[in-house]
C-alpha positions in Angstrom: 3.2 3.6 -57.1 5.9 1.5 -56.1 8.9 2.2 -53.8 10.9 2.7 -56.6 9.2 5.4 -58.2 8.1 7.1 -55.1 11.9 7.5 -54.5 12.6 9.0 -57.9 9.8 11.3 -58.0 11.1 12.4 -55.2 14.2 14.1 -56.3 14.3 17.3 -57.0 17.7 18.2 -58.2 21.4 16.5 -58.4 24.2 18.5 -57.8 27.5 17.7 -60.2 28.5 14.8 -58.5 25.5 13.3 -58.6 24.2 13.9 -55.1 20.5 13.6 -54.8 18.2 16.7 -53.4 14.6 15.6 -52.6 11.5 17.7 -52.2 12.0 17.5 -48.5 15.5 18.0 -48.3 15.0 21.3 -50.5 12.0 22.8 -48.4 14.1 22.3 -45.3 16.7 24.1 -46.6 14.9 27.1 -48.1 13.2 27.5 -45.2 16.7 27.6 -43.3 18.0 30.0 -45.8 14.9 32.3 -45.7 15.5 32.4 -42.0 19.1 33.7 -42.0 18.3 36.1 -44.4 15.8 37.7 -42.9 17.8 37.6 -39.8 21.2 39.3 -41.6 19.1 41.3 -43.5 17.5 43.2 -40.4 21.2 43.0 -38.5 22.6 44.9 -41.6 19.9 47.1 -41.5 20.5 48.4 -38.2 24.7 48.3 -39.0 23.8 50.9 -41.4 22.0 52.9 -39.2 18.6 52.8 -41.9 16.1 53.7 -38.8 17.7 56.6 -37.4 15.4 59.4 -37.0 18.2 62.0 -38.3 18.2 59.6 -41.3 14.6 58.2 -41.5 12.4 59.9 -43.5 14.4 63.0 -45.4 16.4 62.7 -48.2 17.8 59.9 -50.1 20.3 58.8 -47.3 17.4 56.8 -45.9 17.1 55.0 -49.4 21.2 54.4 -49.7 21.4 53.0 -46.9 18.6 50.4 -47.2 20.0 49.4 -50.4 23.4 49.2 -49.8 22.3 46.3 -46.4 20.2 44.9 -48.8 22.7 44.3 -51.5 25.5 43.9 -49.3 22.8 40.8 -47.5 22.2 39.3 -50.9 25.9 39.6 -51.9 27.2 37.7 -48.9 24.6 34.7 -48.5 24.7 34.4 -52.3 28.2 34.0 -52.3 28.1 31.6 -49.4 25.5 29.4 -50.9 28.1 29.4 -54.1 30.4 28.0 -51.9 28.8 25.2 -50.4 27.1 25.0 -53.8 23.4 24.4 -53.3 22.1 26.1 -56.6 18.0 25.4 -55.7 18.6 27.8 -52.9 20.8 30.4 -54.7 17.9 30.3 -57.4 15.2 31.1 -54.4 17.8 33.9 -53.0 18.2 35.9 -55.9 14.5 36.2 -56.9 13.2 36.5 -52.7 16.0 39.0 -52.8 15.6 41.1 -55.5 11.8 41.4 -54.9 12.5 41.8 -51.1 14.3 44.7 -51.7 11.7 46.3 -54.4 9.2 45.6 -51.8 11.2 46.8 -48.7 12.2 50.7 -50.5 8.2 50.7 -51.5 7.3 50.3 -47.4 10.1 52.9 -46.8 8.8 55.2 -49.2 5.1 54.4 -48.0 6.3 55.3 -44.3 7.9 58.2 -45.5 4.7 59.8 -47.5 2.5 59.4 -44.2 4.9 60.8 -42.1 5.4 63.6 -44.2 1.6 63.9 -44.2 1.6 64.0 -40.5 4.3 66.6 -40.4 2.2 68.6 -42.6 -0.4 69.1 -39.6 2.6 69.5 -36.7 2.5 66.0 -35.8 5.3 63.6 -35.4 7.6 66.6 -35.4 10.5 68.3 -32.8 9.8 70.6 -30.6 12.8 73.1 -31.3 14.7 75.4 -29.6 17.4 77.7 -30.7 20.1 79.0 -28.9 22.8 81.4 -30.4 23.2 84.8 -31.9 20.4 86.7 -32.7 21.1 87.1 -37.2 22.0 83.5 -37.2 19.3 81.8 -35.5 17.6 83.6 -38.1 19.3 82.0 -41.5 18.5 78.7 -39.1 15.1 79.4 -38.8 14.0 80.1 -42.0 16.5 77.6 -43.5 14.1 74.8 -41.5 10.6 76.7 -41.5 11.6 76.5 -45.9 11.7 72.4 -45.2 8.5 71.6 -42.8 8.9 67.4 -43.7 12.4 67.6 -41.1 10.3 67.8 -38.6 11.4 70.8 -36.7 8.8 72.4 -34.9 10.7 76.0 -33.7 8.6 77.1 -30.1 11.3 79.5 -29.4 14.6 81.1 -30.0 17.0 81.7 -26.8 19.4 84.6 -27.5 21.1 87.3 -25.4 18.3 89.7 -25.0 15.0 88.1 -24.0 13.4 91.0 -24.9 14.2 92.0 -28.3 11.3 91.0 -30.9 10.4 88.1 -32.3 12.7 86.6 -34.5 10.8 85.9 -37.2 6.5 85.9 -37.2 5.7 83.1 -35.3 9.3 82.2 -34.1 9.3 84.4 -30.4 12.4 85.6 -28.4 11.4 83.5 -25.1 14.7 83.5 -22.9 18.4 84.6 -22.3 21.1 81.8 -22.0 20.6 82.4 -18.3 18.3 79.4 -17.0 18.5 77.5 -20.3 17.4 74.3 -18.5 14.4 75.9 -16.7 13.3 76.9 -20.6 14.3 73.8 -22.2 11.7 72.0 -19.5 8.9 75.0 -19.6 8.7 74.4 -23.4 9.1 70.3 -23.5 11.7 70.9 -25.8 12.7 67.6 -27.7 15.3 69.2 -29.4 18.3 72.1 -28.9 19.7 73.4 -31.7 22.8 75.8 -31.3 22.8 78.3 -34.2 26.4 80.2 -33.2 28.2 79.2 -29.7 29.7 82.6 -29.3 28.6 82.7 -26.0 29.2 79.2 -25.1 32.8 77.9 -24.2 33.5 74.7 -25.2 33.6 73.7 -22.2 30.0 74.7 -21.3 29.3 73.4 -24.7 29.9 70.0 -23.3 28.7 70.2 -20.1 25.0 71.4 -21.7 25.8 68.0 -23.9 25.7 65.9 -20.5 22.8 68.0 -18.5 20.2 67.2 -21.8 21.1 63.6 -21.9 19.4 62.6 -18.9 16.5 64.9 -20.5 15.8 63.0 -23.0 16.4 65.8 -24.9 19.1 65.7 -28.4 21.6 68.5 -28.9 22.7 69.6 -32.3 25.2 72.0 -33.5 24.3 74.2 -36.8 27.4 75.1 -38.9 27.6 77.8 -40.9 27.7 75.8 -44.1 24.7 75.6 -46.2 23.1 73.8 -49.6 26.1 71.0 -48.9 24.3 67.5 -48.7 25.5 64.9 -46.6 27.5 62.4 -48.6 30.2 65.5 -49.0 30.6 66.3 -45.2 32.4 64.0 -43.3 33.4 64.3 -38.9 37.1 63.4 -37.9 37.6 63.9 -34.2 41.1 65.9 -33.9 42.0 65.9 -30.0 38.7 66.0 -29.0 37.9 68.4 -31.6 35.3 66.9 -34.3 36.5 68.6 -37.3 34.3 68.7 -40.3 35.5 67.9 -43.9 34.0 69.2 -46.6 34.5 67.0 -49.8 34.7 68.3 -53.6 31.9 68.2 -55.7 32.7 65.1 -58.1 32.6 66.2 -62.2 34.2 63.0 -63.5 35.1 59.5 -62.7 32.7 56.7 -62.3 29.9 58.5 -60.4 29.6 60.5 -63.7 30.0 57.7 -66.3 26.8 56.1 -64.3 25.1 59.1 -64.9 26.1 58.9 -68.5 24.5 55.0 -68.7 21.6 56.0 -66.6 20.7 58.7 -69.3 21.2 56.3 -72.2 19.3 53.5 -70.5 16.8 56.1 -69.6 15.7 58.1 -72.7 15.9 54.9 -74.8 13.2 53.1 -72.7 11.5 56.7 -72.3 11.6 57.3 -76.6 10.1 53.8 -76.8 7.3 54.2 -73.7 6.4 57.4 -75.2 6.1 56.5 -78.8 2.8 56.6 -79.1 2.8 60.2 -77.6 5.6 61.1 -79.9 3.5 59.7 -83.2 0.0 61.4 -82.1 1.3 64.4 -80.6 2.3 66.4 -84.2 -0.8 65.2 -85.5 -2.8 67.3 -83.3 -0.4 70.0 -83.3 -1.1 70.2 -87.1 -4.1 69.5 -86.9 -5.0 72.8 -84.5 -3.0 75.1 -85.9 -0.6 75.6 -89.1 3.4 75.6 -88.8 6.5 73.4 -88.0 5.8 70.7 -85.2 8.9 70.8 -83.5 10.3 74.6 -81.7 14.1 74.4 -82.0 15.9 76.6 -79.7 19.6 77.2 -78.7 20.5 76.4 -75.1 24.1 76.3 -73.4 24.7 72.9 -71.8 28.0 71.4 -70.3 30.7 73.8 -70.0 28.6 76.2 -71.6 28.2 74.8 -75.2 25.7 75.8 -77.2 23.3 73.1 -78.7 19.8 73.3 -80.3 17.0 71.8 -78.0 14.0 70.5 -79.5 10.3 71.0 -78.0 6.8 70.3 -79.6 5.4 73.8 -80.8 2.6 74.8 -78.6 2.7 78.3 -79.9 1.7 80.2 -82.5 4.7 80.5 -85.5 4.9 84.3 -84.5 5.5 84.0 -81.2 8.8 84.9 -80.9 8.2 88.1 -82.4 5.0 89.1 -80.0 6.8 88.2 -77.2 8.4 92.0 -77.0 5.1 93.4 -77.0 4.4 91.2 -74.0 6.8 92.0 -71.5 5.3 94.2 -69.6 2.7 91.8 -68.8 4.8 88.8 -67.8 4.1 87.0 -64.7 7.9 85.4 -64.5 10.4 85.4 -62.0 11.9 88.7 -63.1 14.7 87.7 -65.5 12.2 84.5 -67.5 9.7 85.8 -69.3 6.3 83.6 -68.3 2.7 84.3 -68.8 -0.1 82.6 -66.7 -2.4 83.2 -70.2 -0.5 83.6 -72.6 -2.3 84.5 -75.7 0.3 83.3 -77.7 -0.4 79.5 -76.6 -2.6 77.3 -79.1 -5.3 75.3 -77.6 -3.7 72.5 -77.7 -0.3 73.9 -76.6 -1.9 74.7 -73.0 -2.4 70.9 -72.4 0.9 69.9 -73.3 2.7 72.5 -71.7 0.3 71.6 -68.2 2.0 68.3 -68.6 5.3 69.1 -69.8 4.2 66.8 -73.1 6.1 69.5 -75.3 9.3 68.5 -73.8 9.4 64.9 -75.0 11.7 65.3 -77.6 13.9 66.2 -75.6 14.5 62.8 -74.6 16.7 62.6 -78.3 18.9 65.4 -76.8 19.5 63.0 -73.8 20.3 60.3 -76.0 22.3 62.5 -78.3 24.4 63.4 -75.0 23.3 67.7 -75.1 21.1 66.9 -72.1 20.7 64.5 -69.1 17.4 63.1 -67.2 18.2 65.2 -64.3 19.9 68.3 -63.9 20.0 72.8 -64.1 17.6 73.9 -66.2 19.5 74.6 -69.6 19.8 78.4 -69.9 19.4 80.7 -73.2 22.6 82.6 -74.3 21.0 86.3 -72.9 20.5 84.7 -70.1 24.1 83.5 -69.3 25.2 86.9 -70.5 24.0 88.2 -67.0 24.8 86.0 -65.0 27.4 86.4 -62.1 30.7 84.1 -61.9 29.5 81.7 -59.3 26.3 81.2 -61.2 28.3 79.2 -63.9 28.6 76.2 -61.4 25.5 75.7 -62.9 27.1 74.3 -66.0 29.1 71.7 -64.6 27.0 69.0 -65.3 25.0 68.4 -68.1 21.0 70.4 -68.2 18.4 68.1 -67.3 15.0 67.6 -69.0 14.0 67.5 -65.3 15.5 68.8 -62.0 15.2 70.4 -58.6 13.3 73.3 -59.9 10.8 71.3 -61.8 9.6 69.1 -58.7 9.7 72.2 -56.6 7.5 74.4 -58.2 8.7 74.9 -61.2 7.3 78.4 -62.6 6.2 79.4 -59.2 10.0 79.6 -58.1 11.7 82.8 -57.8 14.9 83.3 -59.8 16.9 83.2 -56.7 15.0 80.5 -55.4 15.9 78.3 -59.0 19.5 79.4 -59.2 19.7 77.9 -55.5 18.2 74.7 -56.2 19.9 74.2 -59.5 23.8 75.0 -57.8 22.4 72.6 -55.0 21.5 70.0 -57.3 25.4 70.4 -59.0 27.3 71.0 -56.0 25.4 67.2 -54.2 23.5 65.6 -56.8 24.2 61.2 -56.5 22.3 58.9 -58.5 20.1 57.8 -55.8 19.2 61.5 -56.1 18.8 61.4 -59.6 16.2 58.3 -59.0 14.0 60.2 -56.4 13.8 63.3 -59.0 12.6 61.5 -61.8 9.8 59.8 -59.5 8.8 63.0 -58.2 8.8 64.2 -61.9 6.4 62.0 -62.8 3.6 63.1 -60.0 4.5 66.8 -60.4 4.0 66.5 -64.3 0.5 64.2 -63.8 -0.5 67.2 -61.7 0.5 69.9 -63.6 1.3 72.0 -61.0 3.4 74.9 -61.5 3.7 74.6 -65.1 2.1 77.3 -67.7 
């Protein structure tokens, strides 16, 4: 090869005015570009505060924050690398980047499933105290005992009578607020939570703030709000005074029209994914027993307007009519009528309703706007008939295929327990939310668990 050629195989790329880039010049500077980026990448996640323990490893905070220092990385050196205009390293960027982050919420969500495991067996969690009034270091307690994966371990509750009874089974009475220190130190007691400060000035407040620090040991202060996710509460110190703000649930506006794309985007790929399902599924329905394929049934969505939601039948064609005979025998919640074994159920109805393969049609109700991926479960008219004012929040948003109460247990929930979840998911739902719903979907319908 002469030196000619050698020198013109050599170039890899020429920028607009002509400027040669050779192999080695464009390793060099992939390498350099690599290198900041990993460097900005871990700065930014530490700027947004992705490894704090209050944040890591509960909720999807943990994931908004990792994606918003991993796009707000990519934006910035992408931009950069525009302006100095070096398009084989902006090519390199985007695709590193893109699959760096893809790779970087899968390690996240891997860290997150074997803490959660070790949390299961009382490892890796807080040793808790309470301190405060007697009923509401109750609602505490059994508002944290309801969410084990937090990682609050309660030893003990310190109130004003040390020798009332326990608090709850397994949650003793162990101390007044006199010697608070002495108890914080018998029970190695990581962290103090204050349920009421009724007895505590501010000023002693503070000053039990600066005898844990040297401790070791984190104070935090329980407010009397509840079911209100983080995005919606906000701290502005007021002369001294942190004062907490409590933002309106959003119903409109961008956040919502997202939603709306996310639901198109969603059932279409869905309806296609699940075609073969869709085309073999009313075969077999037919095939095992005689009737209609599809069970049309009127729902209330948004606002509460009706529309008619579609299921595959997995019933006999009667069944609407033996259901009165039935319900003394039902096995619901008290106001939904369920049955563990139901006779009414064909064959092959029990499999599809283990794995929630009746409610695929559904996905045209999404598509047709009645419905969304993610939201309250869509209520009948008799049921809406009893229910209380508040209990309306529920139609806000639109009624979700899947929810809150179908990665949570799903029949197994009480009724109060799925109102709760359902005017929790309306009152703080996000689409980062909506994201980590439809993945636990997925494994809760694989497993069938809850569903009959």
């Amino acid at each position: 090869m002469t030196a000619g050629a050698f020198a013109a195989s050599s170039v890899f790329w020429r920028d607009p005015v002509g400027t040669p880039f050779t192999t080695e010049s464009y390793a060099a500077g992939t390498a350099a570009i690599a290198l900041a980026y990993g460097l900005i990448w871990t700065i930014a996640l530490g700027v947004h505060d992705s490894r704090r323990p209050a944040v890591f490893g509960t909720g999807a905070e943990e994931y908004n924050r990792v994606l918003a220092a991993s796009l707000s990385t990519l934006g910035l050196l992408t931009l950069f690398l525009y302006l100095v205009d070096v398009p084989p390293q902006r090519t390199f960027l985007l695709v590193a980047g893109s699959v760096g982050i893809v790779l970087l919420l899968l390690g996240r969500w891997a860290w997150r499933k074997r803490l959660h495991q070790q949390r299961r067996r009382q490892r890796n969690s807080y040793r808790t105290l309470l301190i405060g009034e007697r009923r509401k270091s109750a609602d505490v307690a059994r508002l944290l005992r309801s969410n084990t994966l937090a990682g609050f371990n309660i030893v003990g509750v310190v109130t004003t009578d040390p020798e009332e009874p326990d608090l709850l089974p397994g949650v003793p009475v162990v101390a007044s607020y006199d010697g608070l220190l002495q108890t914080v130190e018998r029970f190695e007691t990581d962290t103090l939570i204050v349920t009421s400060a009724d007895a505590l000035t501010p000023r002693r407040l503070r000053r039990l703030g600066w005898e844990l620090e040297p401790m070791g040991v984190r104070l935090i202060v329980a407010t009397a709000l509840t079911d209100v996710a983080g995005p919606r509460i906000h701290t502005r110190p007021v002369a001294g005074l942190p004062l907490i703000h409590v933002e309106s649930p959003q119903f409109q506006g961008w956040r919502y029209l997202a939603k709306r794309t996310l639901d198109i985007f969603g059932s279409v790929v869905g309806i296609v994914l699940t075609s073969p399902l869709l085309i073999l599924i009313p075969i077999l329905i037919r095939v095992d027993s005689a009737g209609p394929v599809f069970f049309p049934q009127q729902r209330l969505g948004l606002r509460g307007r009706a529309f008619t939601m579609y299921k595959f039948r997995s019933m006999h064609v009667d069944a609407e009519q033996e259901r009165f005979g039935l319900l003394d025998r039902s096995d619901g919640n008290g106001v939904l009528f369920k049955m563990h074994d139901d006779p009414r159920v064909t064959k092959f109805g029990k499999f599809i309703r283990r794995h929630s393969l009746d409610e695929l049609p559904q996905l045209f109700n999404v598509l047709k706007g009645d419905m969304s991926l993610v939201g309250p479960r869509p209520p009948l008219p008799q049921e809406a008939d009893g229910y209380e004012e508040w209990m309306h929040r529920r139609m806000f948003v639109r009624p979700g295929i899947s929810g809150l109460w179908q990665v949570s247990g799903r029949s197994n929930l009480s009724w109060e327990e799925s109102v709760r979840l359902d005017l929790y998911y309306v009152e703080n739902w996000s689409m980062m939310g909506d994201l980590l719903i439809l993945w636990r979907t997925i494994r809760a319908v694989a497993k069938g668990d809850g569903a009959y």
